[in-house]
N, C-alpha and C positions, 0 to 999 in steps of 0.2 A: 422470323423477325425477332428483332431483340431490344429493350428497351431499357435501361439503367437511370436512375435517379439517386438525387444529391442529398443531401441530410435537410433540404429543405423539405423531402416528404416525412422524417421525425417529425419536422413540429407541424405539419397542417396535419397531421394525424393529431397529434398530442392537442393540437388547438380543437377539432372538430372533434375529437372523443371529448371534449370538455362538457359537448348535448349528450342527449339520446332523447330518441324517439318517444313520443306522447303519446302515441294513436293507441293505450295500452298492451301493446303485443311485449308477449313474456319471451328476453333471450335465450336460448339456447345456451345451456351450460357445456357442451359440446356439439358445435354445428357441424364440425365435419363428419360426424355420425348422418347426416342429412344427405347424401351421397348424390350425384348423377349415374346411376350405374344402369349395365345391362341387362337382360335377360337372367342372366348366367353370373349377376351380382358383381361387375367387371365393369372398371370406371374409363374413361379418356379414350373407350373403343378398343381400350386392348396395346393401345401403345405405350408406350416404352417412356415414364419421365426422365428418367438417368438422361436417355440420348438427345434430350432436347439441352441438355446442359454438355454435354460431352461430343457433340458433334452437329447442335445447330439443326438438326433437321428434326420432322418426325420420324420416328424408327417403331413397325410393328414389332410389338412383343409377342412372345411366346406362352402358351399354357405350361409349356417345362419347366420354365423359370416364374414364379411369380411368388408375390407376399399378401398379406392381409394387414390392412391398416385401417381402425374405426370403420370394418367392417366394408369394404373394398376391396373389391382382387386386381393388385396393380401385375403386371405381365411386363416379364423387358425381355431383352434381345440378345442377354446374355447370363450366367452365373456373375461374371461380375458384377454387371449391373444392377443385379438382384443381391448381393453383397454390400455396394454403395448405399442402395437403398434402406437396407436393414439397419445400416450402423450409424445412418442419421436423416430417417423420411421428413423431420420438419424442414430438410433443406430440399428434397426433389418431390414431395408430392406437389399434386396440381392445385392452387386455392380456391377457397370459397366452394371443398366438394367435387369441383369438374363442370361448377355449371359457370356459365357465361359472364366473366367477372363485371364488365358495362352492367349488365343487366342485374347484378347484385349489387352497383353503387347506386342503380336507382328505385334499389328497394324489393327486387321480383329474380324470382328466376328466369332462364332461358335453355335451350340444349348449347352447345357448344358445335364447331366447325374446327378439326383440328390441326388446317391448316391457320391459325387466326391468332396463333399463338405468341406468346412475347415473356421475355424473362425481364421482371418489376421489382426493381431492389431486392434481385438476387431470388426471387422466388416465380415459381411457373404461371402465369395466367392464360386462360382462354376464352375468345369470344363467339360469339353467336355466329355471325357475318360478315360481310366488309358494311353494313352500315354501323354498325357496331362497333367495330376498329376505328370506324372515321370519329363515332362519338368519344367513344374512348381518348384516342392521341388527341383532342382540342384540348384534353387540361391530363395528361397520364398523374401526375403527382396528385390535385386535387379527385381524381377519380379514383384513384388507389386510396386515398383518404376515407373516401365517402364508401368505399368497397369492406375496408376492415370497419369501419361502424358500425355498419347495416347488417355483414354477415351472419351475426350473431341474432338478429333480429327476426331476419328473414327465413334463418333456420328455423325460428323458434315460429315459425307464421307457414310451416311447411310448402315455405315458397312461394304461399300468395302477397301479392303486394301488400306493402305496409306501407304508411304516410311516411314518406320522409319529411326531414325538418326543412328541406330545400321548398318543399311543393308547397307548405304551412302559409310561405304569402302570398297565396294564389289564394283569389274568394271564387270557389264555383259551386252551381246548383247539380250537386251529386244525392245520388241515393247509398244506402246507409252501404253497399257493397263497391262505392265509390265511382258509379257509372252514370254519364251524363247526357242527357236530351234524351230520357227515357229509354237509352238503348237504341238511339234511331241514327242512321248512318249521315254523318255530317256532309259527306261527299254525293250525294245520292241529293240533296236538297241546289245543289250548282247544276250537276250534270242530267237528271234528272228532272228538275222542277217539283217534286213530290216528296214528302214525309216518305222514307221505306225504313222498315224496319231493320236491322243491324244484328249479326249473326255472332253468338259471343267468342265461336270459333279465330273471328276476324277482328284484334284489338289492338288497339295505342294505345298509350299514357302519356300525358304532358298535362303539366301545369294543374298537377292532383286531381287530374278527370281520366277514368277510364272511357275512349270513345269503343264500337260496336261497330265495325261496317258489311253490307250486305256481300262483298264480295272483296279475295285478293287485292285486285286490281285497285278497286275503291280506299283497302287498307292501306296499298303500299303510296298511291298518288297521297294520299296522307300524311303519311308518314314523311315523305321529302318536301311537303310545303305546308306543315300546319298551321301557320299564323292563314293561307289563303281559306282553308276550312271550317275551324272551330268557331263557332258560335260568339259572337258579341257578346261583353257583359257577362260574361261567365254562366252565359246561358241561362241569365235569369231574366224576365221578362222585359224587355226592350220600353215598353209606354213606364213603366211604373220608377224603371231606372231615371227617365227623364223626370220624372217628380221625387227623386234620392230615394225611393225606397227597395226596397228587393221583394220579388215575390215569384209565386212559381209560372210555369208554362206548359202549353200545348204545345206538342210536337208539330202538331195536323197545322198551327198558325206561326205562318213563316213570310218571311219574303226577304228579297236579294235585293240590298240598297250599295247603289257604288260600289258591287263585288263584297260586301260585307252582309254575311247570314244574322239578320237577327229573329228573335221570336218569341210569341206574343201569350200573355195568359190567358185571355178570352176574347171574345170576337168582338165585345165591347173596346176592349184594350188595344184593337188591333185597328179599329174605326180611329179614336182617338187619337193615337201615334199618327195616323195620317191624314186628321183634320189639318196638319202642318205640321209637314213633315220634317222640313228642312231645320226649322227651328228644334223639335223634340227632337232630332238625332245630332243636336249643337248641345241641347240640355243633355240626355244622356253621357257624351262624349267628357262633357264638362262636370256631372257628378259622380261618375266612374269609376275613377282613382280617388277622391275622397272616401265612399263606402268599403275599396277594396284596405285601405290603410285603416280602418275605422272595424271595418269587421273579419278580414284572412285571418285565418289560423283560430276562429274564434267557434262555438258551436252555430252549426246554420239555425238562422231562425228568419219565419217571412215575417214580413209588418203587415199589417194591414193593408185593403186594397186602397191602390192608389186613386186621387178621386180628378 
């Protein structure tokens, strides 16, 4: 797959490097030292970037032929290629390392899939998946944007997520490692009925919450319809939100109102929300959007309990 862009990805680069990141994580003065590699210190699986410019496909490389670059063993498919390469790698190495270029504009690493590939104003990229590629081509120039910002960042965060400035207007009740409902799988409270606990193996990210879920299955139905999953309110207490305040929650106090999760800080909080209900989830719905403009992007702090 091949994908080319206009000199309008110069300026939403030049425009969006105008930020950088606040979540204090220190850049990488060279990220591509930060490598995807294998076993055997060997990046992109062993294939061949020359032949993704030179004939479109992927092409296995060889151990005969190969070079070292920022500490990477690239392999191609021929002494030429391995010529090409030498006399000017910033035009055929893979970006952002080899790891999952989506997955570096939103902050994190991923492994890559090397059939997933796309050449991006003139340079290699690779993604994780095809859900991946699907996120990716909904904006290719704004993503390449947000891919070279973050790079540097991300390296420099050895690949753990880092806040981007995209997620800053989202208000959610995270803990300091940036994970939400205590770790407790959001999909598991619809299909289940019950609080389960969420395996860190199994995770999303949207809207600067890392979610936990107990199983694959639970991750991936997630993953294709989050707005049907994630919690109300950004997960902070549903009664208190209806009096404009924010405060924390129990996983264990939940319930499913018209297909929407919310939940509750204490069993007092949970009584109250549904002495009337109809009206507190009109009040909640109604103070919502003022506290999230009023405090996202801001340090979390609870108010006092709501009375």
């Amino acid at each position: 797959m091949k994908t080319s862009l206009s000199i309008l990805t110069l300026i939403l680069i030049l425009l969006v490097g105008c930020q950088t990141p606040t979540d204090n994580v220190k850049a990488s003065s060279d990220p591509d030292a930060f490598a995807n590699l294998n076993s055997e210190g060997v990046i992109i699986d062993g294939y061949d970037p020359v032949a993704f410019f030179t004939e479109s496909k992927p092409v296995k490389g060889s151990p005969e032929f190969k070079s070292t670059y920022k500490g990477a063993i690239y392999q191609f498919a021929s002494a030429d290629h391995k010529k090409m390469f030498d006399e000017n790698p910033n035009k055929y190495k893979v970006l952002y390392g080899g790891w999952c270029a989506y997955a570096i504009s939103l902050g994190r690493i991923a492994p890559i899939d090397i059939n997933t590939w796309s050449i991006v104003d003139g340079h290699l990229v690779i993604q994780h998946n095809e859900r991946a590629v699907r996120g990716w081509e909904k904006d290719v120039p704004g993503n390449f944007a947000k891919a070279e910002k973050y790079w540097p960042y991300v390296a420099g965060n050895k690949g753990k997520q880092i806040l981007t400035d995209e997620e800053k207007k989202f208000l959610v009740n995270v803990d300091k490692s940036g994970v939400i409902i205590d770790g407790y799988d959001p999909v598991a409270y619809f299909t289940e009925n019950k609080a389960v606990k969420g395996n860190p193996q199994f995770t999303a990210r949207v809207d600067g919450a890392t979610y936990w879920f107990s199983s694959e299955a639970n991750q991936n139905a997630f993953k294709d319809n989050p707005e049907k999953y994630k919690p109300q309110y950004g997960s902070f207490c549903a009664y208190a939100v209806s009096r404009n305040k924010l405060r924390p929650i129990n996983p264990e106090l939940f319930q499913i109102i018209d297909g929407r999760l919310m939940l509750q800080h204490s069993q007092k909080a949970y009584d109250l929300y549904n002495e009337d209900l109809a009206n507190n989830v009109k009040l909640s719905d109604q103070y919502w959007p003022g506290l999230q403009e009023k405090k996202a992007g801001k340090k979390l702090a609870y108010d006092a309990p709501a009375n």
